[in-house]
C-alpha positions in Angstrom: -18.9 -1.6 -9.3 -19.5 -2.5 -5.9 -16.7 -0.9 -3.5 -15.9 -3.3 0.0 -16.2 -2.0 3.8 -12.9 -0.9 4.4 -11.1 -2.6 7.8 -10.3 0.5 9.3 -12.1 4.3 8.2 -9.9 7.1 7.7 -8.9 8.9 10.9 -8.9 12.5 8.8 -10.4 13.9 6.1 -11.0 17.7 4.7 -14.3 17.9 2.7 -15.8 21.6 1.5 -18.8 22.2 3.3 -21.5 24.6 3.8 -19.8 27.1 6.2 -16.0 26.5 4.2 -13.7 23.4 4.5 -14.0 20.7 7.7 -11.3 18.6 8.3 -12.2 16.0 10.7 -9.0 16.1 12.9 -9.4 19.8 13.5 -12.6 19.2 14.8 -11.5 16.5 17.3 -8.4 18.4 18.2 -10.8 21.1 19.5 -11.9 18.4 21.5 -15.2 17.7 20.5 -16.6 14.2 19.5 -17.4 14.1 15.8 -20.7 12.2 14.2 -20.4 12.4 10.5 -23.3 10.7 8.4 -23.5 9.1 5.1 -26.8 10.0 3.2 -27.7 9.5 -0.5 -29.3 12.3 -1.6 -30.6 16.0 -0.8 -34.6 16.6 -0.2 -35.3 13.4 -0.8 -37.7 11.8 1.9 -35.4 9.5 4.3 -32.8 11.8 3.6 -35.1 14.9 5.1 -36.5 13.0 7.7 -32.8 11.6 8.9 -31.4 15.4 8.6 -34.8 16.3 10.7 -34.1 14.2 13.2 -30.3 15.1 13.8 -31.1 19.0 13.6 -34.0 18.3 16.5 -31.8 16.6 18.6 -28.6 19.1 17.5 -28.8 21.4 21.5 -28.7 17.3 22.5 -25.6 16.5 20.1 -24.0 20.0 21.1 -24.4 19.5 24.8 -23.0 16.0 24.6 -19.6 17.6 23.0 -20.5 16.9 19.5 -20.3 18.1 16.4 -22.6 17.0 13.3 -21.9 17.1 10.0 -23.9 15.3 6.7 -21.7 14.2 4.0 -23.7 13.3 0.3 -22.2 13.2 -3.2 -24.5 16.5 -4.0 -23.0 19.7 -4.7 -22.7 23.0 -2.5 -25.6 25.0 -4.1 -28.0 21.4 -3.4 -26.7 21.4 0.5 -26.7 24.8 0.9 -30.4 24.6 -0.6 -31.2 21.9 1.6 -29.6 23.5 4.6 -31.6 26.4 4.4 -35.3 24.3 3.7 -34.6 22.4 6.6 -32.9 25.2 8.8 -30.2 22.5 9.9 -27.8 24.5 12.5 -25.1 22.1 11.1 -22.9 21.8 7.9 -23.3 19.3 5.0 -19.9 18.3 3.1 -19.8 17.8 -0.8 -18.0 14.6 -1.5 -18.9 15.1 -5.6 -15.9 13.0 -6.5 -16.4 10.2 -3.9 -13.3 10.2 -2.4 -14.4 10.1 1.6 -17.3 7.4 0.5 -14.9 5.3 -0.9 -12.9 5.9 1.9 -15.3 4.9 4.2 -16.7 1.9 2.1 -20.6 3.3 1.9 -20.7 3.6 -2.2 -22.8 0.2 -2.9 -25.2 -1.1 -5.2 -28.6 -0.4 -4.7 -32.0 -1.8 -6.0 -34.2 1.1 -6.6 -37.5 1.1 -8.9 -36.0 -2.7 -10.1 -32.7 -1.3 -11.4 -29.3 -1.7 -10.0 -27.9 2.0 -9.2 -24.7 3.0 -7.5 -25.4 5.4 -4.4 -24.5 5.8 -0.8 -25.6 3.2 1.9 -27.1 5.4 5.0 -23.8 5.0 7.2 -23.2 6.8 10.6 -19.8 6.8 12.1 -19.2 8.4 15.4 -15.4 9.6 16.7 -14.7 10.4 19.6 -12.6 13.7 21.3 -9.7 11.8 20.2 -10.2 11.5 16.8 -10.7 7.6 17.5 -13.7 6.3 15.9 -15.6 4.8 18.5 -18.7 3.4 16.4 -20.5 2.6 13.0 -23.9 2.3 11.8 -24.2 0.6 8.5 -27.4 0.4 6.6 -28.9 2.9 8.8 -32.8 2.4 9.1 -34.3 6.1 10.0 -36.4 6.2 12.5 -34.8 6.0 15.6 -31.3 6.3 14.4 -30.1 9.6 15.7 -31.3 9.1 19.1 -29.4 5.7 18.9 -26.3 7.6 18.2 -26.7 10.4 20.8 -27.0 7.8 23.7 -23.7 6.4 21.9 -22.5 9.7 22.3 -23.4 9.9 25.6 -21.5 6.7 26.6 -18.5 7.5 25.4 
């Protein structure tokens, strides 16, 4: 069960996180441009190299106007697990029922080890102080990738 890219991504959504609840339009309301990332699965190796990256470049992102946050389909105790490991100053959401994936049309079928899995498609989206989204990355390759979206982030 494969689910389609949606024509338009939601403009809100409220997701428990790490430090409590985020709801996207608060955040944007505050005035800060939002980058929320798609990622398949906590302490797993693209996934910890991807987080890395976006907690390196985080004084960038917050600089910029920007706030991060990683949205997986793991639970609180597994984020706030990987949080910790990787010392990532920002919060990952749950999304354990799928609801925001589906939403934003990154639950897809995956080959992995030969088999034919359902999982999350790496997927950035970047909004911007207005709650508009101004960019998506689909089938995000790592390396690279969140320096691509800060100097998005910087044109905006």
């Amino acid at each position: 069960m494969s689910s389609s890219i949606p024509a338009t991504v939601p403009s809100d959504f409220t997701l428990p996180g790490t430090g409590g609840d985020f709801t996207l339009a608060e955040a944007t309301r505050a005035g800060q441009a939002v980058v929320v990332y798609f990622y398949p699965k906590d302490s797993t190796p693209g996934c910890t190299t991807e987080a890395a990256q976006f907690r390196d470049l985080h004084p960038q992102f917050a600089t910029a106007g920007a706030v991060i946050v990683g949205i997986s389909r793991d639970s609180l105790k597994s984020h706030a697990n990987f949080k910790a490991k990787l010392e990532l100053p920002f919060e990952l959401l749950s999304d354990a029922d799928e609801t925001v994936c589906n939403a934003f049309g990154v639950i897809k079928m995956k080959n992995m080890y030969g088999k034919q899995v359902r999982g999350i498609e790496r997927s950035t989206f970047l909004f911007d102080r207005a709650g508009k989204l101004a960019q998506e990355w689909r089938g995000v390759k790592v390396p690279g990738h969140a320096e691509a979206v800060l100097a998005a982030l910087r044109a905006l």
